[in-house]
PDB file of N, CA, C and O in Angstrom:
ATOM      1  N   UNK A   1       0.840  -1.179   0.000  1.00  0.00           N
ATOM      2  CA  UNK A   1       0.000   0.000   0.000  1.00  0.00           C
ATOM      3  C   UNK A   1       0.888   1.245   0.000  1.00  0.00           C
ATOM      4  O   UNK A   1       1.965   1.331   0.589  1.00  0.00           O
ATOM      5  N   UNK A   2       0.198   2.375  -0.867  1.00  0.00           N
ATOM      6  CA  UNK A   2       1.246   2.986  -0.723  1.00  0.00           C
ATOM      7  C   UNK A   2       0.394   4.362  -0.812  1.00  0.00           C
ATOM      8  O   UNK A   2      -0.606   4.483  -1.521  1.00  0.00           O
ATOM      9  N   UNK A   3       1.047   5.593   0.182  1.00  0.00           N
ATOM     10  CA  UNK A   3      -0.294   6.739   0.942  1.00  0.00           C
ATOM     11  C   UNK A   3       0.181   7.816   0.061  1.00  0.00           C
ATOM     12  O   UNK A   3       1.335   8.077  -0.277  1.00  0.00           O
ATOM     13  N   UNK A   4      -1.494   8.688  -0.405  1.00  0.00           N
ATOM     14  CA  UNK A   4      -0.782   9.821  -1.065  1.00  0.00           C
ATOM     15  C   UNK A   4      -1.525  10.367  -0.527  1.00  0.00           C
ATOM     16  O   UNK A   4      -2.446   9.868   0.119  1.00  0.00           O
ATOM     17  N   UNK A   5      -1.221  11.878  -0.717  1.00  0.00           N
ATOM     18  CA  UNK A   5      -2.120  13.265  -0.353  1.00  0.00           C
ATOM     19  C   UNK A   5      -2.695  14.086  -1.305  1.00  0.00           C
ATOM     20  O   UNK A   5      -2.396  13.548  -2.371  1.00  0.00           O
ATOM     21  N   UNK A   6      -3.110  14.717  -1.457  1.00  0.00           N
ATOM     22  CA  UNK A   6      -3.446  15.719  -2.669  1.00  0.00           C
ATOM     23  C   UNK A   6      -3.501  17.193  -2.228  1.00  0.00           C
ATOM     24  O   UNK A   6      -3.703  17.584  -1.078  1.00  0.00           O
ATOM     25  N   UNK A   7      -3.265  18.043  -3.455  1.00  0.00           N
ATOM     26  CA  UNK A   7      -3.909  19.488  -3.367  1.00  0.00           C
ATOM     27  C   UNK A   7      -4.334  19.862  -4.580  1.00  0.00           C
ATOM     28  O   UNK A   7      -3.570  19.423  -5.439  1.00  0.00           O
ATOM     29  N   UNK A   8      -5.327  20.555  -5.076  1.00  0.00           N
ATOM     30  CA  UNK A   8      -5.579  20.854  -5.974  1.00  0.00           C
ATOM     31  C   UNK A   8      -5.490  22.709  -6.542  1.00  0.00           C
ATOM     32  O   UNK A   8      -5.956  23.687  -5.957  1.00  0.00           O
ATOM     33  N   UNK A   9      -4.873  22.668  -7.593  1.00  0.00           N
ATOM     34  CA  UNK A   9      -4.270  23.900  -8.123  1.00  0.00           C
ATOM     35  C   UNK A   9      -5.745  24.866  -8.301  1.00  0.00           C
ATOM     36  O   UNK A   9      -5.639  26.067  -8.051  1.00  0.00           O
ATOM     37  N   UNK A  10      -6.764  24.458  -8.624  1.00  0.00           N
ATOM     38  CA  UNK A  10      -7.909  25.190  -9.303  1.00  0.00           C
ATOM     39  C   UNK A  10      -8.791  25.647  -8.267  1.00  0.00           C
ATOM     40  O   UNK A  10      -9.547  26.584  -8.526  1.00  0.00           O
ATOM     41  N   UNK A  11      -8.807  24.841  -6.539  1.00  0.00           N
ATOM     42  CA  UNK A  11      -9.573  25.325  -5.657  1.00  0.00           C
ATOM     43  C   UNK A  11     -10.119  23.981  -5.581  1.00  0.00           C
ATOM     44  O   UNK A  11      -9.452  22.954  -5.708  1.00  0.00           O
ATOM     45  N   UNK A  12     -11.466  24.047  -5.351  1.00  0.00           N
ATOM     46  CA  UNK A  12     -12.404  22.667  -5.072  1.00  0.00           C
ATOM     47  C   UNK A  12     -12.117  21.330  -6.211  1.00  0.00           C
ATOM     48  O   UNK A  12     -11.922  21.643  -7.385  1.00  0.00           O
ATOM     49  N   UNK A  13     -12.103  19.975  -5.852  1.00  0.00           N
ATOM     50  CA  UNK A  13     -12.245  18.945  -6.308  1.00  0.00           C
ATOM     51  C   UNK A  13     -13.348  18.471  -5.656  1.00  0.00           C
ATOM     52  O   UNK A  13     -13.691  18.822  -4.527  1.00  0.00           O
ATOM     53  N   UNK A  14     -14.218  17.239  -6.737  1.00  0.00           N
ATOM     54  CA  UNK A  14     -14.867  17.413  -5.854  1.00  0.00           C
ATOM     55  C   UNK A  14     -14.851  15.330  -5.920  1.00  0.00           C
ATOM     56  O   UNK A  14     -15.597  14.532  -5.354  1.00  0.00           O
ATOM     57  N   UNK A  15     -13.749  15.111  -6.792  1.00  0.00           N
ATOM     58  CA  UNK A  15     -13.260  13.379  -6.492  1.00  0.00           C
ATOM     59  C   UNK A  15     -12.297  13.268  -5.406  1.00  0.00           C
ATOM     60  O   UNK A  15     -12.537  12.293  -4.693  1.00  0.00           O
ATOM     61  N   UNK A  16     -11.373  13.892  -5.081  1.00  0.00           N
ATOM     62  CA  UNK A  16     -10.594  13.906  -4.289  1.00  0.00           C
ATOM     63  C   UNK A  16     -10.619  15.126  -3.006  1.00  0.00           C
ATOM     64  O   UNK A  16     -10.821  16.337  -3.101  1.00  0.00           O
ATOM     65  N   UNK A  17     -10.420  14.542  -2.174  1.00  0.00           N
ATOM     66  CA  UNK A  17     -10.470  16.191  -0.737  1.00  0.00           C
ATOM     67  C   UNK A  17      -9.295  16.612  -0.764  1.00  0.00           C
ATOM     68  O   UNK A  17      -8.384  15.819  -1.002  1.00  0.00           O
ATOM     69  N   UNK A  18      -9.102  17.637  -0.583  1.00  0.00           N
ATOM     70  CA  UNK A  18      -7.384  17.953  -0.491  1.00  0.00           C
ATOM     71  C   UNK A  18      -6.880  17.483   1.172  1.00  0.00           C
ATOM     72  O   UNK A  18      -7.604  17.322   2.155  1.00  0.00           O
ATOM     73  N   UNK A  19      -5.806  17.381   1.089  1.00  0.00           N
ATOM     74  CA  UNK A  19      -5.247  16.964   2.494  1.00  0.00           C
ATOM     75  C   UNK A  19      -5.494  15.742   3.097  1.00  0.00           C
ATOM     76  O   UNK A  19      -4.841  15.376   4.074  1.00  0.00           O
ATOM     77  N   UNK A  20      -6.916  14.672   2.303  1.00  0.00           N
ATOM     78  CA  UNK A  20      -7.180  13.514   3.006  1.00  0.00           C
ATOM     79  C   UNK A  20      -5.723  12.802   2.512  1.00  0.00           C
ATOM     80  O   UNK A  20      -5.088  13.087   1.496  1.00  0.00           O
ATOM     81  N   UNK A  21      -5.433  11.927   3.400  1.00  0.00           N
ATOM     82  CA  UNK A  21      -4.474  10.490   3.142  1.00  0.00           C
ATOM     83  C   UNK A  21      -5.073   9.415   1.962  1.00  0.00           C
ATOM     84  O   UNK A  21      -6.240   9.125   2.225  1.00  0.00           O
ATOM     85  N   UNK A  22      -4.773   9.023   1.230  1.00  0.00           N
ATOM     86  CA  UNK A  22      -5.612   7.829   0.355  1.00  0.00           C
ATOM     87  C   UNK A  22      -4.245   6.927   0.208  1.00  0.00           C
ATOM     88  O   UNK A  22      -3.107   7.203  -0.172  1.00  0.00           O
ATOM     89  N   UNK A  23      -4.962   5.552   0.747  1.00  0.00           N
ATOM     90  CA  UNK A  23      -4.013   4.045   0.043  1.00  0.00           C
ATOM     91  C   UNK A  23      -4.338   4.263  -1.069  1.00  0.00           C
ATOM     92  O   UNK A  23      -5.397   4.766  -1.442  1.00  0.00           O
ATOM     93  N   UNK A  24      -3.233   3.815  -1.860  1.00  0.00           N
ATOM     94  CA  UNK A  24      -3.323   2.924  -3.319  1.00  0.00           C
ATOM     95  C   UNK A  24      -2.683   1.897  -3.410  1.00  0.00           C
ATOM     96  O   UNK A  24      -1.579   1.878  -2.865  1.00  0.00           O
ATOM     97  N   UNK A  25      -3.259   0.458  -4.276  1.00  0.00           N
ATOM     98  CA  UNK A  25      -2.849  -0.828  -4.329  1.00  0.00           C
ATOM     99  C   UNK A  25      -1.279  -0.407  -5.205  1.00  0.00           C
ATOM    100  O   UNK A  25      -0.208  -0.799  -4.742  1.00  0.00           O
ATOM    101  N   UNK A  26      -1.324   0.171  -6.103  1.00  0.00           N
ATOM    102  CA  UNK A  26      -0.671   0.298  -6.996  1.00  0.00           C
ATOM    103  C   UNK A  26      -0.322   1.717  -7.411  1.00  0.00           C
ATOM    104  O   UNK A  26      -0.473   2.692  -6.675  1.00  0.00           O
ATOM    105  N   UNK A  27       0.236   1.763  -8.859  1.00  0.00           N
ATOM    106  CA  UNK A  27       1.171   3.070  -9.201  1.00  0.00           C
ATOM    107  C   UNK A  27      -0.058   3.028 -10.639  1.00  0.00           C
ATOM    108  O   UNK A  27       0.114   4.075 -11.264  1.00  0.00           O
ATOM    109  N   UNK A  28      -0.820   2.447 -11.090  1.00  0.00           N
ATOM    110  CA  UNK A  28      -1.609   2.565 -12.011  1.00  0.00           C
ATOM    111  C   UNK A  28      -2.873   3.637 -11.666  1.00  0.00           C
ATOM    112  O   UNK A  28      -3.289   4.624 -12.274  1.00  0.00           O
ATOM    113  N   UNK A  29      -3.329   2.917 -10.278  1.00  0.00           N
ATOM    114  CA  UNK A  29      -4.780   4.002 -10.005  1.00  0.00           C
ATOM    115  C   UNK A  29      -4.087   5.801  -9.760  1.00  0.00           C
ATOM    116  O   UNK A  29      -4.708   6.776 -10.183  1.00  0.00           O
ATOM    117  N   UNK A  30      -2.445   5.946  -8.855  1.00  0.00           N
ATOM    118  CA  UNK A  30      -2.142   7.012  -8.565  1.00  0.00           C
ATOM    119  C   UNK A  30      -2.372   7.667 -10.522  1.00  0.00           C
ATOM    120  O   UNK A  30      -2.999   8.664 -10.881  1.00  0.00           O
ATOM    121  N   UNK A  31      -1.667   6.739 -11.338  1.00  0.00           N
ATOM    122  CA  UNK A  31      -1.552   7.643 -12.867  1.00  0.00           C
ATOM    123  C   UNK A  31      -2.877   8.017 -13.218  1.00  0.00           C
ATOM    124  O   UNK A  31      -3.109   9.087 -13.781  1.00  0.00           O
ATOM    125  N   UNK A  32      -3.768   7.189 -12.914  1.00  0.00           N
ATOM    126  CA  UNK A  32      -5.300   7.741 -13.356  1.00  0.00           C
ATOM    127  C   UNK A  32      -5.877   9.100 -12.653  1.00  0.00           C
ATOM    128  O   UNK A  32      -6.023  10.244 -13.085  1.00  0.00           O
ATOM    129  N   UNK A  33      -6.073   8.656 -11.726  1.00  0.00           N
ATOM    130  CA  UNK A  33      -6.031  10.078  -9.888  1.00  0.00           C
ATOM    131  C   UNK A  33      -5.496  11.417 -11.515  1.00  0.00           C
ATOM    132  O   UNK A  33      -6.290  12.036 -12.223  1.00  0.00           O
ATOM    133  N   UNK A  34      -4.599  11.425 -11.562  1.00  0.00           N
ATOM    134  CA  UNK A  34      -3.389  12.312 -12.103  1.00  0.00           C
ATOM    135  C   UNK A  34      -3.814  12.528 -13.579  1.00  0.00           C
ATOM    136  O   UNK A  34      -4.137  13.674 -13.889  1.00  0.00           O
ATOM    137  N   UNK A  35      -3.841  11.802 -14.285  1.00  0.00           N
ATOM    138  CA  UNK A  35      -4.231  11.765 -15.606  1.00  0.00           C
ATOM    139  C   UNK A  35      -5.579  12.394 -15.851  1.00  0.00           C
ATOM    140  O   UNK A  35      -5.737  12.991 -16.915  1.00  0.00           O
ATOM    141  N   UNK A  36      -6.611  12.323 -14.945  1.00  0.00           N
ATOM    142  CA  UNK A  36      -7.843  12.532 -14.616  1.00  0.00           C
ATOM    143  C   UNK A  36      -8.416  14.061 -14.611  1.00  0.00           C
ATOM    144  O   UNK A  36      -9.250  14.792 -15.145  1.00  0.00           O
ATOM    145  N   UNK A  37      -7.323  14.027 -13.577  1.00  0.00           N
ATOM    146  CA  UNK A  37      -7.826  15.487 -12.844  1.00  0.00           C
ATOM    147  C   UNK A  37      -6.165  16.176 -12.314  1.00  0.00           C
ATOM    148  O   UNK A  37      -5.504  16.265 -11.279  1.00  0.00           O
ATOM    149  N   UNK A  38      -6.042  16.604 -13.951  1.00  0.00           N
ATOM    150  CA  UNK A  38      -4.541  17.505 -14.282  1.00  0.00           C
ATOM    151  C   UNK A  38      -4.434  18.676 -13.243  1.00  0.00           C
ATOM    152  O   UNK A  38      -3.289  19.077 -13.035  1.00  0.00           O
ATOM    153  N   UNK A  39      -5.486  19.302 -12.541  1.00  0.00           N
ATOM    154  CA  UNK A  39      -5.176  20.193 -11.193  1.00  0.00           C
ATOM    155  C   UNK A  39      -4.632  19.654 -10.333  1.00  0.00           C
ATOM    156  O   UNK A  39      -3.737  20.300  -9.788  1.00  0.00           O
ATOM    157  N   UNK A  40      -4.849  18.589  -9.947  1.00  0.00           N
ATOM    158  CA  UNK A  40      -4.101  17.926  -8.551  1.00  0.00           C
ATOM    159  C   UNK A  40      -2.467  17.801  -8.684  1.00  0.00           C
ATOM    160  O   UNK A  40      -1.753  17.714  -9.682  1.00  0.00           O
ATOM    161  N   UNK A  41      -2.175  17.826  -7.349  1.00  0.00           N
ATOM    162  CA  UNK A  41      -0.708  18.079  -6.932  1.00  0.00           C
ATOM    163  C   UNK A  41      -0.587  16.942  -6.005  1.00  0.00           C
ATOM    164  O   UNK A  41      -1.393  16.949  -5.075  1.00  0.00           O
ATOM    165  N   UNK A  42       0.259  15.955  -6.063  1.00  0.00           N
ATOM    166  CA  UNK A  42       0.614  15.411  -4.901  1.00  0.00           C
ATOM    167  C   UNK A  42       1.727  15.925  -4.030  1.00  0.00           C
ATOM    168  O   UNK A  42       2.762  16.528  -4.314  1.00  0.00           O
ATOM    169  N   UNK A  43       1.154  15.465  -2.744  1.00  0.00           N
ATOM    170  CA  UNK A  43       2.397  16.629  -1.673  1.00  0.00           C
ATOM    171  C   UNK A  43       2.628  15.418  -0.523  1.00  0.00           C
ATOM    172  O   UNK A  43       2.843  15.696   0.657  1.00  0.00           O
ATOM    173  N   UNK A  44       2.574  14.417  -0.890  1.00  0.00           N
ATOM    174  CA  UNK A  44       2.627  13.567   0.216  1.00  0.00           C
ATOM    175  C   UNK A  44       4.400  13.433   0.108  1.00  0.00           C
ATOM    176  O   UNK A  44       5.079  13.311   1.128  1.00  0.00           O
ATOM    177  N   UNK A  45       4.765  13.459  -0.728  1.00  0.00           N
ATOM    178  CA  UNK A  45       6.453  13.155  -1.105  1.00  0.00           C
ATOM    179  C   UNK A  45       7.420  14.398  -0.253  1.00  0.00           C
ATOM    180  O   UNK A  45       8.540  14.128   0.181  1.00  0.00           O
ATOM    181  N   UNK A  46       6.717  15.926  -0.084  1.00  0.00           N
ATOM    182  CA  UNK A  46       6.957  16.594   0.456  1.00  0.00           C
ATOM    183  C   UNK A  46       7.127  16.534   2.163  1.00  0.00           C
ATOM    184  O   UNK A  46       8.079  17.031   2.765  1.00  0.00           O
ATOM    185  N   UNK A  47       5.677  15.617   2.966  1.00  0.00           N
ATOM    186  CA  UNK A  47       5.748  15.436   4.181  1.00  0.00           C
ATOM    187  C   UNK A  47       6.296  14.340   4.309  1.00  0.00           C
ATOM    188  O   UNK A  47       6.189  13.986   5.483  1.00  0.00           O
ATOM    189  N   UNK A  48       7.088  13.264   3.417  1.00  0.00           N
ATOM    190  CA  UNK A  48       8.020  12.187   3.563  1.00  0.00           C
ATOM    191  C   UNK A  48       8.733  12.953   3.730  1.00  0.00           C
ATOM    192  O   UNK A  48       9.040  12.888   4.921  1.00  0.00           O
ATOM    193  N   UNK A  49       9.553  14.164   2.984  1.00  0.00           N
ATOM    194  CA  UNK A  49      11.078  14.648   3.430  1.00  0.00           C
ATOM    195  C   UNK A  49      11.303  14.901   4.555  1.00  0.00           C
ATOM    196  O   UNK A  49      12.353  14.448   5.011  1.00  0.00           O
ATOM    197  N   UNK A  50      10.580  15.570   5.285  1.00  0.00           N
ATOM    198  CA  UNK A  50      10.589  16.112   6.736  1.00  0.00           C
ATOM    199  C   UNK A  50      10.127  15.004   7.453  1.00  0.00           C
ATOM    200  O   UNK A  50      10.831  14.461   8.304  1.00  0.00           O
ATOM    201  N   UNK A  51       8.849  14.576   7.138  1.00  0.00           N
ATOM    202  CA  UNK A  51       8.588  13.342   8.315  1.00  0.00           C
ATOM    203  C   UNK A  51       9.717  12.310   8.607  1.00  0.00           C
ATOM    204  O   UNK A  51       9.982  12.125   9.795  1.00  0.00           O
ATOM    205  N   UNK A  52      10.187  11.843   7.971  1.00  0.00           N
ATOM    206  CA  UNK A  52      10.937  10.386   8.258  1.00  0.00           C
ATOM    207  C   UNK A  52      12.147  10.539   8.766  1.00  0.00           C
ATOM    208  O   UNK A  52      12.726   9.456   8.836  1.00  0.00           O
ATOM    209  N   UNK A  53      12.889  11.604   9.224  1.00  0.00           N
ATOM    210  CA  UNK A  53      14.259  12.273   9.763  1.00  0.00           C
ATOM    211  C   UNK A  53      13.338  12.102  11.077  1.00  0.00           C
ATOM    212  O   UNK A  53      13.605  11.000  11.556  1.00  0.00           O
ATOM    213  N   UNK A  54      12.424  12.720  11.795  1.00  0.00           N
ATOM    214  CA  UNK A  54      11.998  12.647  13.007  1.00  0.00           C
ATOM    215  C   UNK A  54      11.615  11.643  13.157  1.00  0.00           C
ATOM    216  O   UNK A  54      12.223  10.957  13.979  1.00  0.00           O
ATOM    217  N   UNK A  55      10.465  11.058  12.478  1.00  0.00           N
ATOM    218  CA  UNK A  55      10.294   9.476  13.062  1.00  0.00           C
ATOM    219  C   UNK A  55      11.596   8.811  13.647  1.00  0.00           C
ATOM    220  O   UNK A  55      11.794   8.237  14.718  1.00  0.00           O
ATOM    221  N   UNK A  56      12.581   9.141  12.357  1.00  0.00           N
ATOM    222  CA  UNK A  56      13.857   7.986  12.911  1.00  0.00           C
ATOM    223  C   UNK A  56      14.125   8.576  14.641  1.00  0.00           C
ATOM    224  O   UNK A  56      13.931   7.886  15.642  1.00  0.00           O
ATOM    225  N   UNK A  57      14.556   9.855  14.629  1.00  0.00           N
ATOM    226  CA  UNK A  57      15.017  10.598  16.174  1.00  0.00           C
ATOM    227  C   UNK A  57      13.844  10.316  17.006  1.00  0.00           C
ATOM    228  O   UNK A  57      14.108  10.276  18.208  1.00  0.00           O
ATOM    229  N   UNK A  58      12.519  10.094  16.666  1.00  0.00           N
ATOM    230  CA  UNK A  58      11.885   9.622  17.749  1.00  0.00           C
ATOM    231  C   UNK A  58      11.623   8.260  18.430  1.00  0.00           C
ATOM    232  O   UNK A  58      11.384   8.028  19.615  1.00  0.00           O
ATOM    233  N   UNK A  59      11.759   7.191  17.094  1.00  0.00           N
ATOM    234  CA  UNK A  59      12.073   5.726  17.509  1.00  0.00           C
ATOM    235  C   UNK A  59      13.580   5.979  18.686  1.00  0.00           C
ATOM    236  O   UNK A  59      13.635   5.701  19.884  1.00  0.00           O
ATOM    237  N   UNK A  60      14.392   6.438  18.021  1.00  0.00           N
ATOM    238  CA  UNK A  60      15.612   6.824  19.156  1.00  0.00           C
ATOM    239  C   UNK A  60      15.906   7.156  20.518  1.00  0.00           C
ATOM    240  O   UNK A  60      16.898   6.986  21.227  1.00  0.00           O
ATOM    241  N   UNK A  61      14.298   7.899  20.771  1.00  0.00           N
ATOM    242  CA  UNK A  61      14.126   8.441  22.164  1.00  0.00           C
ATOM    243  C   UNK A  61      13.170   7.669  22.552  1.00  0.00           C
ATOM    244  O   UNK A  61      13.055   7.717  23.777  1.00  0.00           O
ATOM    245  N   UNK A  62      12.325   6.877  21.981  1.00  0.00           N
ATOM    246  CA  UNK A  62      11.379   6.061  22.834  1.00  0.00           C
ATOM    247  C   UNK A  62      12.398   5.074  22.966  1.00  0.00           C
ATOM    248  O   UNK A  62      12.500   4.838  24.170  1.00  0.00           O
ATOM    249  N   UNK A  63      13.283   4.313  22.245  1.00  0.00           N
ATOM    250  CA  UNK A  63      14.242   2.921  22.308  1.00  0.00           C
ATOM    251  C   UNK A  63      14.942   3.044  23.651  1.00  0.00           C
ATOM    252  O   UNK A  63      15.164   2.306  24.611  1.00  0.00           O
ATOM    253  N   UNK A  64      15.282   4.747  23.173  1.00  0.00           N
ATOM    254  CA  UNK A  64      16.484   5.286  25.212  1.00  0.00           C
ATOM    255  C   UNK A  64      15.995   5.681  26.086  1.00  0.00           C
ATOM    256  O   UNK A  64      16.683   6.322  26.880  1.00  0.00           O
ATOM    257  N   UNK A  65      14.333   5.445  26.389  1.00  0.00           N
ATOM    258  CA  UNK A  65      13.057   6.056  27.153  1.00  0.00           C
ATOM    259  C   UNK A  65      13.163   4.429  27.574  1.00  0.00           C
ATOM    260  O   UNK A  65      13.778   4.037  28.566  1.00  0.00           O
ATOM    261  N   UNK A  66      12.563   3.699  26.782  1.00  0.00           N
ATOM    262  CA  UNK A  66      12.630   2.121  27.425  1.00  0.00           C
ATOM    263  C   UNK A  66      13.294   1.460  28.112  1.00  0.00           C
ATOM    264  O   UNK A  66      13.034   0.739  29.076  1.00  0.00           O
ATOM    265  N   UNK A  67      14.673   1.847  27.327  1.00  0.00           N
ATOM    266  CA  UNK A  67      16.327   1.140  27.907  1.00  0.00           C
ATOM    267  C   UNK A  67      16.290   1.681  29.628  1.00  0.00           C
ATOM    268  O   UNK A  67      16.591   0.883  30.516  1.00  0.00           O
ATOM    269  N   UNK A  68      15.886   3.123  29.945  1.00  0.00           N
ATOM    270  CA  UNK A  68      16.662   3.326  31.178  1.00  0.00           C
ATOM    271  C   UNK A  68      15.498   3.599  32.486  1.00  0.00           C
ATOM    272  O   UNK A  68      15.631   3.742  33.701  1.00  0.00           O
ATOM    273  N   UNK A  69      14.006   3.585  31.317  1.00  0.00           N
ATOM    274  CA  UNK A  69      13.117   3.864  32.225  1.00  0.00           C
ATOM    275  C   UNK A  69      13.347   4.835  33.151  1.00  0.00           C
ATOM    276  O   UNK A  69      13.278   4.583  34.354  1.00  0.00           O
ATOM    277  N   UNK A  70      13.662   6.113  32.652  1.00  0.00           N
ATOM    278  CA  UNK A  70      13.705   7.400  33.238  1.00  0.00           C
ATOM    279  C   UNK A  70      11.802   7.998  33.614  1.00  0.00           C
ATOM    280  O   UNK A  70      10.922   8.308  32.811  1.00  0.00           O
ATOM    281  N   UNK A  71      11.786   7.971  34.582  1.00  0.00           N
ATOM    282  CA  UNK A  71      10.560   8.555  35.879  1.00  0.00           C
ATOM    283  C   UNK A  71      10.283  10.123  34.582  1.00  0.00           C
ATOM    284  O   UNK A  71      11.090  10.779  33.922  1.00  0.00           O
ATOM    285  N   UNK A  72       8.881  10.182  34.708  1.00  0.00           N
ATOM    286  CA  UNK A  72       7.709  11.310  33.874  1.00  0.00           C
ATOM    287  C   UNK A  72       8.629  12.535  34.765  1.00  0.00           C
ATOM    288  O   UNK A  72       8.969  13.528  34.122  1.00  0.00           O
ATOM    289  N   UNK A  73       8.985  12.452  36.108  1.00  0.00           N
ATOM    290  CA  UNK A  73       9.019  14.011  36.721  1.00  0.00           C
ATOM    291  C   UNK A  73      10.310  14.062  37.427  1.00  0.00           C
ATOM    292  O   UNK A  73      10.423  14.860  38.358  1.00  0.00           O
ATOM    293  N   UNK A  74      11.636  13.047  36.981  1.00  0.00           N
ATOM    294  CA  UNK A  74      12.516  13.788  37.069  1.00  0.00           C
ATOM    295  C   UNK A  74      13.253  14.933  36.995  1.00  0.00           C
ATOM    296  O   UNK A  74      14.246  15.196  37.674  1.00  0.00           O
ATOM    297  N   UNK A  75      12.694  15.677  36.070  1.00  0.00           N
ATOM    298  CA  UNK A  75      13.715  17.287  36.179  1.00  0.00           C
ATOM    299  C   UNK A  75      12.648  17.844  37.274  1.00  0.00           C
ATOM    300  O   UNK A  75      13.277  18.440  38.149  1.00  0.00           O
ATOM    301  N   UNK A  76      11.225  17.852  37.529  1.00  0.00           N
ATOM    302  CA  UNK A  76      10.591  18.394  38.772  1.00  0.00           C
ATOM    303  C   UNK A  76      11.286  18.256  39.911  1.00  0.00           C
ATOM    304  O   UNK A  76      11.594  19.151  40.699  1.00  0.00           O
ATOM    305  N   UNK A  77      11.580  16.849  39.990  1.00  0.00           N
ATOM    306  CA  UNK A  77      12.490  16.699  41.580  1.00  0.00           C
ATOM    307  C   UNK A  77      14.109  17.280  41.638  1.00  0.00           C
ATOM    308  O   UNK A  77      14.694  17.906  42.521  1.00  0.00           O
ATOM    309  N   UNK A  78      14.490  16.867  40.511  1.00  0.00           N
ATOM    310  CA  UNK A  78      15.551  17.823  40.416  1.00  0.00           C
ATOM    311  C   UNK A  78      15.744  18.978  41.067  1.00  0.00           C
ATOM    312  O   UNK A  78      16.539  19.299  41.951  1.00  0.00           O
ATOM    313  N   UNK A  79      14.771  19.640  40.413  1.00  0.00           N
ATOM    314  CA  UNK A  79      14.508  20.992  40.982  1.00  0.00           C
ATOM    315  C   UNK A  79      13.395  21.187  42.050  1.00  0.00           C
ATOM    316  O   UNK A  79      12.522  22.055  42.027  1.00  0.00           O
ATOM    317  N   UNK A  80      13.568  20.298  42.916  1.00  0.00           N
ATOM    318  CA  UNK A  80      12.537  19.905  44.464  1.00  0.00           C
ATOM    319  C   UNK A  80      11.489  20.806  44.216  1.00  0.00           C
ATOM    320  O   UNK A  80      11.482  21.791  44.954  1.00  0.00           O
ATOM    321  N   UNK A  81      10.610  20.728  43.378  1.00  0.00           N
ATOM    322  CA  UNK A  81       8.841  21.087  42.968  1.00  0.00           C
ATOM    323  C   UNK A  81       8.166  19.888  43.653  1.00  0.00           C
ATOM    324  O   UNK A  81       6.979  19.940  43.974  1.00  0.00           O
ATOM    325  N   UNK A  82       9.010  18.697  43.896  1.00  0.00           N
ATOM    326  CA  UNK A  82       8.032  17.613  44.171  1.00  0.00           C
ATOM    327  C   UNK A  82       8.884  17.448  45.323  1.00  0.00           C
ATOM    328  O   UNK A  82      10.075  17.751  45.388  1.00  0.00           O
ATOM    329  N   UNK A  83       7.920  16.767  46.535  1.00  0.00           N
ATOM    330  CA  UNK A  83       8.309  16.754  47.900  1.00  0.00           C
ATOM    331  C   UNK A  83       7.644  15.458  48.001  1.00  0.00           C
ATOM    332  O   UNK A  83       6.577  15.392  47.391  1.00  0.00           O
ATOM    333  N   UNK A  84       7.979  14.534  48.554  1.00  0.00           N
ATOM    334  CA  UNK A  84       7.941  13.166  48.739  1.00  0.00           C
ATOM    335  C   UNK A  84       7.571  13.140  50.760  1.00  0.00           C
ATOM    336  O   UNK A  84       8.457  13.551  51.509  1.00  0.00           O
ATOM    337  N   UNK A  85       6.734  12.819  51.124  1.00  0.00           N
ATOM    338  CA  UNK A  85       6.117  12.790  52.543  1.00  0.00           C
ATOM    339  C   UNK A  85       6.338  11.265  52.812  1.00  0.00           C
ATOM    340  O   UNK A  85       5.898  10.528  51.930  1.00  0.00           O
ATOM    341  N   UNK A  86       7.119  10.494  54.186  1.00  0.00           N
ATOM    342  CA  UNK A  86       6.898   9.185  54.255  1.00  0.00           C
ATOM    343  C   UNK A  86       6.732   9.362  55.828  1.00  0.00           C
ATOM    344  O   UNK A  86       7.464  10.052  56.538  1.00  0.00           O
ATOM    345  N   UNK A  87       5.670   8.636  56.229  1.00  0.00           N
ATOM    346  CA  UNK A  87       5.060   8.288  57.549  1.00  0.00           C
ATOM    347  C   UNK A  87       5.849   6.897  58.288  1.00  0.00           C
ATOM    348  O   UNK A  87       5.466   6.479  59.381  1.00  0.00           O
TER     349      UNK A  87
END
């Protein structure tokens, strides 16, 4: 499966929404999409450039979030905001 986006150059479409996500089985239905309706722009290739650099740095910080199981409010106690009471 493979996800595209759209925008359309002319304003309203009214086969495609702009900004929805759409699967396609294949690279045949995207040429039709395209062939079809010559206003449309795909921009999904655009939020691959930027998206997939962070995904990677964020798999990175959840992998070193897991590994050391660092506590939600360590820098709070750090900086004694949190006071711990034992009876």
């Amino acid at each position: 499966m493979k996800y595209y986006a759209f925008r359309s150059g002319l304003g309203y479409n009214s086969m495609i929404r702009e900004g929805k996500v759409y699967a396609f089985t294949g690279n045949e239905t995207l040429k039709y999409i395209l062939e079809t309706n010559y206003d449309l722009v795909e921009i999904m290739s655009i939020f691959r450039v930027h998206l997939i650099p962070m995904l990677y740095i964020l798999g990175k910080y959840i992998k070193f979030k897991k590994k050391y199981k660092m506590p939600q409010d360590l820098l709070r106690r750090e900086l004694g905001l949190i006071h711990f009471v034992f009876n």
